[in-house]
Each structure stands twice: as C-alpha cells, then as structure tokens.
N, C-alpha and C positions, 0 to 999 in steps of 0.2 A: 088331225093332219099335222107332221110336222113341215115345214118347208123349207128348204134352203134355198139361197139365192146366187144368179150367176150375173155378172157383168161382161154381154159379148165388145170385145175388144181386139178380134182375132180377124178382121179384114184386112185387106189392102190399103184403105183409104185414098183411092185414087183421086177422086174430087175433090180432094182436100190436099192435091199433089203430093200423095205419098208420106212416109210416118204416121205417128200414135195420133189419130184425131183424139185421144180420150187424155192425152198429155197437154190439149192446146192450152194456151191460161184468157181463165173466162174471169173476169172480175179479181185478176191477180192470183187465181187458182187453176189449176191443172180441172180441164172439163170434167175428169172421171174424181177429185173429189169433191167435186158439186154430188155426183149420181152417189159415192159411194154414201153420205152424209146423208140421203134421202133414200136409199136401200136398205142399210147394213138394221136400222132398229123394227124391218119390215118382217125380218127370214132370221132362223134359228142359227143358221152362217151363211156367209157371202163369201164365193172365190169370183177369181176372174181368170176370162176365157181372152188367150193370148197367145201368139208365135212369137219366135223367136228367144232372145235373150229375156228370161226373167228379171234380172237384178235390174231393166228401167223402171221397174212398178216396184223397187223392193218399199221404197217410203210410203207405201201405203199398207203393208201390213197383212196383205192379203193373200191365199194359196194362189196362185198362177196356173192353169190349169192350161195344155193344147190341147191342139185338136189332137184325135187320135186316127183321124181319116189325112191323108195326105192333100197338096197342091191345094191350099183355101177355099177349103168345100163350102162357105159358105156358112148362114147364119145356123143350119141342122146341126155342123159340125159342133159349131159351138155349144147347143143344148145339149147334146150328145155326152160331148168334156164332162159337164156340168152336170147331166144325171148320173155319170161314171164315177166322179168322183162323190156327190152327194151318196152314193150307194157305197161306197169304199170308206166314208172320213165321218159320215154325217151319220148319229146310230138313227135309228129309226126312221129315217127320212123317208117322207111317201111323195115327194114334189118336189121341184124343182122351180120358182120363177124369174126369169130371162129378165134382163134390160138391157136396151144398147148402148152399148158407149159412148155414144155419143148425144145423149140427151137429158142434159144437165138440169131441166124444170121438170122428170117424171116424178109424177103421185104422190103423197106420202100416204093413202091408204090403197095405192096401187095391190099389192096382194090381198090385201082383205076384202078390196072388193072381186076382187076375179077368184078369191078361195071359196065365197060365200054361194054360188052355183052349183062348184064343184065336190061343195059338201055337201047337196043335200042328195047326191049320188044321181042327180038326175044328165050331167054333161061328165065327159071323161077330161076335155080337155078347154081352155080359156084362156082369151086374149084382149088387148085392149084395143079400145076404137076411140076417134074422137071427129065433130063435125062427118057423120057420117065415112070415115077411112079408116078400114081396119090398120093397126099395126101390131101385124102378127109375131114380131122379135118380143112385144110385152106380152108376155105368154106362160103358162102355169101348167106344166109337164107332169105327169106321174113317172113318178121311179120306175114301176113295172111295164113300163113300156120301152124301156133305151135299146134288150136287145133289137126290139119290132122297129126302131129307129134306126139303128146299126144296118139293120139287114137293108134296109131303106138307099143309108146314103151311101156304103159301103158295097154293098152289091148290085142296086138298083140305079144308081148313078142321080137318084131325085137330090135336086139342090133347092128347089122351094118349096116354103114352107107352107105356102096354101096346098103345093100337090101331096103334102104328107098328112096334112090337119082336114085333107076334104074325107079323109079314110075313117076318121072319128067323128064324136057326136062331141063339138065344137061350141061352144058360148062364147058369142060377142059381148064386152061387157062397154059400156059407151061412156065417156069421159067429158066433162065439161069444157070449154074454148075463153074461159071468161077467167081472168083477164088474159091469160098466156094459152097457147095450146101447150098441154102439160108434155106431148109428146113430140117437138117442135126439135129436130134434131139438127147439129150445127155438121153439115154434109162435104160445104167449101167455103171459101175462107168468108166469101160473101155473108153466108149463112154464121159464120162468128162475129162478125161485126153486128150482125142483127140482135143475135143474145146479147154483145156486150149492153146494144142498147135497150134488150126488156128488161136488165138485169139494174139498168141505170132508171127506167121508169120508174119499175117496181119500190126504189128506194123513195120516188119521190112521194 
C-alpha cells in the first residue's frame, strides 16, 4: 500500500463564526500545524483540501487542493480532491487517509492502524472511532474508488459520509480516550479554549 494523506480544511466553519478554523492558534500555533506535524511522517505526501485563496496556507508548504464538486459539498468533497490528486501527483498511490482540520491531538499511528485491516484485503474501506463514536472524516479511501465517489457526490447529490461508506464493507477501527480523546475537535471558540487548556495539562 502506498498512502497519501489529505487535511479536510475546505468547510464553512460556521461554529467557529466563519474563517480557517485550521488557521486558529492553539498553543501559539496555527491548529493545522499541530495536525500537519502529526500527519505529514504518517502518508508518502500530504495535501490539503481547501477553498478559496490558496496563498493563506502558502507557510505551510503544502499542495492546496479544492473541491472539484461546487457550493461546499461537504467532508466527500474533500476526499474526492484528495483521491484526485493522490491519483494525478502521487506515483503509485493506492489510498488516500483523510484528517480534519480541525483536530489538532489526531493519532500518530493513526494510519497504521486503520491500513493494518485494510491490508489484509479482508475491508475495502476504514475509519476511526473513539469511546464508542465513529469519526468517519479519519478515514482511509482507495484510489480506485473516486470515480464510484464522484458519481456519488456529483450526481447523486449524497453529502454524508456514512450514506456513502454504508455501500462498502467498512472497518471501525477504535481509539483510546486516555489521557485526551485523540479525536477531540476545536468546532467553536469554546471548544478552543478547551484544547488550549489539554495542551497546557499535558505539559504539566
């Protein structure tokens, strides 16, 4: 398996009153380079899935990829980007694995453990869970699926991602809550002030 990796970054951010939630600064850092520091040595390459003007992300180094489905379709879009381009940029790439932008404590053996199902060819596709709650955006995509996803979000009008992943044969893979839940995403500003304070336990 090779894998590449996407950073969805390509919402509205309403709950968080609008702008890059993934620009917020969590412990003096912009939240997306917590995620990208804890991604980038997981995947063979990492873009990120974003609208708009690319040069706000140019300091990070990374391909910028949009949606190529219009009017923010939503977190499909973004894998969509992200298997397009892994299939365009990435040579041999057979996967794609997803993080959200806005979840600055994900995994660091987040991919290894959701590749380790889907190699041994028994699941097509795998996601992360944690205290019992899936979260389907940490998710490990095959390449050979994006047109079956295209026709999905582009024709079919499906915007979630359980109604697309209930069509495959799906591995939950379950994640530990001790000490942080790894998958603990900062949504509204409330929700930033909580990171800054697991960010300030954790030092202790």
């Amino acid at each position: 398996m090779i894998i590449a990796g996407v950073v969805l970054a390509g919402g509205l951010s309403r709950r968080m009153g609008g702008g890059d939630k993934s620009l917020k600064l969590l412990a003096g850092r912009p939240i997306l380079a917590h995620i990208v520091e804890r991604a980038r040595p997981q995947v063979a390459a990492l873009a990120l899935n974003a609208n708009g003007d690319a040069a706000r992300f140019a300091a990070f180094g990374l391909p910028v990829v949009p949606d190529s489905v219009p009017d923010f379709a939503g977190p499909l879009a973004g894998v969509l980007a992200g298997l397009d381009w892994a299939a365009e940029r990435v040579p041999g790439a057979t996967h794609v694995a997803s993080f959200a932008g806005d979840a600055p404590f994900l995994p660091r053996d987040l991919v290894a453990r959701l590749a380790a199902p889907v190699a041994q060819g028994r699941h097509a596709l795998a996601c992360a869970a944690s205290a019992g709650r899936a979260h389907p955006v940490f998710g490990l995509w095959p390449v050979a699926l994006r047109a079956a996803l295209r026709r999905a979000v582009a024709e079919e009008g499906i915007r979630k991602v359980d109604a697309w992943t209930a069509r495959y044969d799906l591995v939950t893979v379950e994640f530990a809550t001790v000490p942080i839940d790894p998958f603990f995403n900062a949504n509204r500003p409330d929700d930033l002030a909580e990171a800054e304070r697991l960010v300030t336990s954790a030092r202790d």
